[in-house]
C-alpha positions, 0 to 999 in steps of 0.5 A: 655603467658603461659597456664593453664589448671585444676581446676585453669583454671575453676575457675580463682582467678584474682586480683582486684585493691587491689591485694587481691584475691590469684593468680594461679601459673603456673608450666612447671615442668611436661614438659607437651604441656601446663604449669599448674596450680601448684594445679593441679600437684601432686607434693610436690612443691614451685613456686616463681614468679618473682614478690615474688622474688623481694618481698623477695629481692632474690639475689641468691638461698641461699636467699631462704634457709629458705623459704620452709619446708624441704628445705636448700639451702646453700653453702659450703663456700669454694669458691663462688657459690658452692652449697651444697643445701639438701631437705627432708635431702638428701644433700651432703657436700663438694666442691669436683666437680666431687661428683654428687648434691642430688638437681639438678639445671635446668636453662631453661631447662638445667641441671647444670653438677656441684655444681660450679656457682649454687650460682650466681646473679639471675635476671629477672626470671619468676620464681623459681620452687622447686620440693621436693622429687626424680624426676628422671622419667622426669629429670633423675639422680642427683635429690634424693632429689629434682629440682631447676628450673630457668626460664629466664623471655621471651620477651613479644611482648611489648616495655617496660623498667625496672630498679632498684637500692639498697643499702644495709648495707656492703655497697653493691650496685646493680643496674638491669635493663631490656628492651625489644621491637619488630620487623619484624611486631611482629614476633621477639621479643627481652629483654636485662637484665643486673646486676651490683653489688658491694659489700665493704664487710660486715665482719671484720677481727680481726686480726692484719693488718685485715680489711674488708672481704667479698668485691665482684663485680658481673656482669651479661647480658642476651640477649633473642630472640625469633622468630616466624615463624608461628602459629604452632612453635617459636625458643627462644635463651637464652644466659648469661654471668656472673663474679664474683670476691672477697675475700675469706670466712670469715672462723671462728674458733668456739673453741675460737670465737663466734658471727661474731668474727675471725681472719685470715691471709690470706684474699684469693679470689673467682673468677667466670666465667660462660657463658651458651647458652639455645636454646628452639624450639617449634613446634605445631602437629596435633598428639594429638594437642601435642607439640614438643619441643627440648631444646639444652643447651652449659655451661662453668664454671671457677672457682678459689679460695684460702681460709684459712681453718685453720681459724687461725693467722697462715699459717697451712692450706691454699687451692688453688683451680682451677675448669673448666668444659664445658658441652652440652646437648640435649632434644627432647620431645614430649607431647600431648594427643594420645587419649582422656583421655590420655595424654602422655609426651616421650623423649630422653636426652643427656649430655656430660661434661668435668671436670677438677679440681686442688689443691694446699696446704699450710701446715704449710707455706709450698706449697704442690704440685699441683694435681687432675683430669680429668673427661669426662662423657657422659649419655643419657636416654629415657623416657615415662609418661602417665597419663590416666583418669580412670572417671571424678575423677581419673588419674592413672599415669605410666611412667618410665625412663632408663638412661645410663652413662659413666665416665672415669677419671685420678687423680693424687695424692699427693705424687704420681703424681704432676701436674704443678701449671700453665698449669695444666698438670699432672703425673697420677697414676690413670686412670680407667672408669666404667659405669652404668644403671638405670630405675626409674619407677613412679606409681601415683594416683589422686583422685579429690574428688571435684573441688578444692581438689586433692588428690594423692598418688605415688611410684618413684625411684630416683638415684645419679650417681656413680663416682669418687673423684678428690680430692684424697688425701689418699695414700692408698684408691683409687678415686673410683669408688664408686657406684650409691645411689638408693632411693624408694620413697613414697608420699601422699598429699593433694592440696586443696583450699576453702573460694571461692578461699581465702584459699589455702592449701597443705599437703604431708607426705613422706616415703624414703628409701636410699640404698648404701649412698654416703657420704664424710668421712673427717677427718683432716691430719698433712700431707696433711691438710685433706684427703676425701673419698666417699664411699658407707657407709650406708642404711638409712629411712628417713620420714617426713610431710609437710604443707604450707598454704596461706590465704586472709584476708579481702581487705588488708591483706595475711597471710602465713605460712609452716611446715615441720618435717623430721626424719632419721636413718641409717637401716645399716653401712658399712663404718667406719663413725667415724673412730674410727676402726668399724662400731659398734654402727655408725647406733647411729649417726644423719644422715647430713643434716637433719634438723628435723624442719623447719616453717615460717609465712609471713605476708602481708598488702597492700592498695591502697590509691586514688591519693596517691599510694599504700602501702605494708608492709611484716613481715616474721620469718622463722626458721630451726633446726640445723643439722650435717654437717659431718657423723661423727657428729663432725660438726653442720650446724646452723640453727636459727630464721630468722626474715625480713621486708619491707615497699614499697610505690607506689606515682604512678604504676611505680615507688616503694621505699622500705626499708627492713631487711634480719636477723634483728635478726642477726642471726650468720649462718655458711656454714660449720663446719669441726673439724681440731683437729689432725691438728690444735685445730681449726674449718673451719666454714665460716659465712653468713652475718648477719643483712642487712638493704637496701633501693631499688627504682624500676621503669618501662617505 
């Protein structure tokens, strides 16, 4: 069970019969010796029970792409489960795998080294945590904008069964369950969850001799064991493993079509495997009453795709795409209180990944040679939190985090080198390594002006590693490398709850200073398709505010509700980001990414009827400004209004049938928008899916 400690630990909010009372979310983000309340955290952030994701009927991470302010979880398009996610504006945009996320992504606790097999089947989570703003004292590189955290659900000691079955339009079938028990008289427990989903696809092609688009089969097991050995320490194993395999995107060409019109000549494919082993150890100290914990973490991906980026009846422009990567990683950390009124949190990490990345092309019906590149990296760090009570109502927090890296690369280039279509070995023309060093300091204040308000205000650091870029398709400018993009970040806020414990809510507002922006310069190419430079290209302001807000109303209904406002600018340009021959007048340009408005309201009625079961009512409208994609603003990556709405009935606590909505407005989305004109008077936009209606019965043993 996890522990909370705070003003949610003084005065508990438990639920009644009717569910009514707000419940406190925990949070492990701090990596603190006890999880705590997340009104107690100063930290702009969003938890998601397991319970709230299976309300929301979260498949995957981009089903919460609307779900928070200043948050956009959505994936490129090119190939599946690729991640392009951007909080408070700092994101990224392209499948290139050696190009480091703005938003790291931790599964239990380990880092994901690539974007690839970010977007894949979730299920049995405890939770979802999303931490907005750079994060780069506790989890080091990689997260300028912010953390996505999973946490598998862990076995609980208890026999017990859990299975659910959907439907949905497309037709689109899954099916999950879970079940666990207990053995050696309590002191190793065990759960088994697994997932099957079969998607028919729910696009159709318009062209001659097209059909469905979008067919998908998706399977996922995780075992999880975990073993006490005593009272002071437990040891958890996490492995999963997981496939995916299906069509190609529906890419769209948005100069002659619109709604979920398009047409293509080759359907493609997206095929995913990806396996990953999280092994947890806990150990009670006398020091501090503290805690030792050692996460160790080993992940593959495999990941090919072929995907018409034309968008045309015409073979102008077919990729082919081949991604493996293996990563291990290491932390030991400690956590404990080293003296009354001191409460310190130290560690040392460790990561080494191996990149190995290939492409091919056709252009204009003809296949191009095979080329990419290999990567190793290896980085480690060191870091040390502090958080000192200064009185009964202030906590000064100090803490800082040194990191070290190194990558070394070859690339093989088009037209310079080749690489065999098969076994993947290459001539290369290029080999070059580099290295780097960064501290990320953290300052913070607290200020609790009663029990059930915070106050906070903090100075962070925050960096994104410098690289290299295997897609390298330009003849004349290198792969790298290209250098570290460094933020200074500044946050207020406001965690408050009131009406004794049946309003809760939470403010913040943010000032970001960006130096030396890596972004991807795309623009389109008669000869090679396209060709992608990452450069360091800019210096950037970003400021914004957020707000997110839940009430109890009465004994049956929970309101709830969230805004978030962003506004950037470029403060200096150094590359040529519209490449019509200077950077005058570029700083004009909106910065990708950057959706400057985005709300929600949610609204929720549940009863418990004697003897008849209980019945739950969800209508939730979300919506999202659009935003460039491209830093040549040539590209807009949609937003819209989001409208969803379930109704579930219990006839007994077991056993719930649901029927619901996602997008019952059908709203036409795109993942991505690249202008191909100088190639083909055409436009790469692949679409997400429109109106979903599904029904889904949920029971347990």
């Amino acid at each position: 069970m996890l522990a909370v400690h705070g003003w949610s630990a003084q005065n508990p909010s438990t639920e009644t019969d009717t569910g009514r009372l707000l419940e406190v979310v925990v949070t492990t983000a701090t990596k603190k010796s006890e999880a705590e309340a997340a009104q107690d955290v100063p930290v702009a952030m969003s938890v998601l029970g397991g319970e709230e994701l299976s309300v929301r009927r979260v498949t995957d991470l981009e089903d919460l792409s609307y779900a928070m302010p200043n948050v956009a979880l959505d994936g490129i398009g090119t190939g599946k489960g690729i991640a392009n996610f951007s909080i408070r504006g700092i994101g990224v945009a392209g499948s290139i795998p050696s190009i480091d996320p703005t938003v790291g992504v931790f599964v239990d606790g380990v880092y994901l080294g690539v974007s690839y097999g970010v977007i894949m089947d979730m299920m049995d989570l405890e939770a979802v945590e999303v931490l907005r703003g750079p994060q780069g004292l506790l989890f080091g590189r990689n997260v300028t904008g912010g953390a996505v955290l999973f946490r598998s659900r862990r076995p609980s000691g208890e026999t017990s069964a859990q299975i659910a079955a959907r439907v949905e339009t497309g037709l689109d079938k899954r099916f999950t369950g879970s079940v666990e028990t207990s053995f050696a008289d309590g002191r190793l427990d065990a759960r088994l969850s697994a997932s099957y989903r079969d998607d028919d696809g729910w696009f159709e092609n318009d062209a001659p001799g097209g059909g469905a688009v979008g067919a998908e089969s998706t399977w996922v097991l995780r075992p999880v064991v975990t073993w006490r050995g005593a009272a002071q320490w437990d040891v958890t194993a996490i492995y999963e493993r997981g496939g995916s395999d299906g069509d190609g995107p529906p890419t769209q060409n948005r100069f002659r079509f619109g709604g979920f019109d398009f047409v293509n000549d080759e359907t493609g494919f997206s095929k995913v495997e990806w396996q990953h082993l999280v092994v947890e150890a806990n150990r009670r100290v006398a020091l501090g009453d503290g805690r030792i914990t050692n996460v160790a973490g080993w992940r593959e991906v495999w990941h090919q795709s072929l995907a018409d980026i034309d968008a045309t009846t015409d073979a102008v422009f077919h990729l082919f795409a081949f991604t493996e990567q293996r990563q291990v990683s290491n932390e030991l950390r400690y956590s404990g209180w080293l003296r009354p009124g001191w409460e310190a949190t130290l560690g040392v990490y460790i990561f080494s990944q191996d990149i190995l990345y290939r492409e091919r092309r056709v252009i204009r019906a003809t296949w191009g040679p095979s080329f990419g590149g290999d990567l190793e990296h290896v980085t480690g760090g060191v870091f040390l939190n502090n958080d000192i009570d200064l009185g009964e109502r202030w906590t000064l927090t100090l803490g800082a985090r040194r990191t070290f890296e190194e990558k070394d690369v070859e690339v093989a280039t088009p037209g310079k080198s080749v690489c065999h279509a098969v076994t993947h070995r290459c001539e290369y023309d290029f080999a070059d390594g580099d290295s780097w060093g960064n501290v990320t300091p953290k300052v913070a204040l607290q200020y609790w002006p009663g029990s059930r308000m915070l106050l906070y205000g903090q100075y962070t650091k925050g960096f994104r590693s410098g690289g290299y870029n295997l897609r390298n398709t330009s003849p004349v400018a290198p792969p790298g490398p290209f250098d570290e993009e460094e933020q200074d970040s500044f946050e207020v806020g406001m965690k408050s709850e009131f009406a004794q414990g049946s309003v809760r809510l939470n403010l913040a507002a943010f000032h970001n200073r960006l130096y030396g922006l890596q972004r991807q310069v795309t623009r389109a190419d008669v000869a090679t398709g396209g060709v992608q430079i990452t450069a360091n290209t800019a210096d950037a302001t970003i400021v914004g505010v957020e707000a997110d807000a839940v009430a109890v109303l009465g004994d049956a209904w929970t309101l709830g509700a969230f805004i978030g406002y962003a506004d950037g600018a470029y403060d200096a340009v150094r590359y040529d980001l519209n490449r019509d021959g200077t950077t005058a007048g570029d700083e004009d340009l909106d910065l990708p990414r950057l959706a400057n408005l985005t709300y929600g309201l949610d609204a929720r009625y549940a009863r418990r009827f004697a003897g008849r079961g209980r019945l739950s009512v969800r209508l939730a409208l979300a919506h999202r400004d659009d935003s460039e994609i491209s830093v040549d603003n040539s590209g807009v990556l949609d937003g819209g209004d989001i409208l969803d709405a379930s109704i579930a009935f219990s006839p007994a606590d077991s056993l719930t049938f649901t029927l619901y909505g996602r997008n019952l407005l059908n709203e036409v989305l795109r993942r991505s928008d690249f202008d191909l004109t100088g190639l083909v008077d055409s436009t790469y936009s692949p679409l997400k899916e429109g109106r979903i209606i599904g029904l889904e019965v949920r029971g347990r043993l």
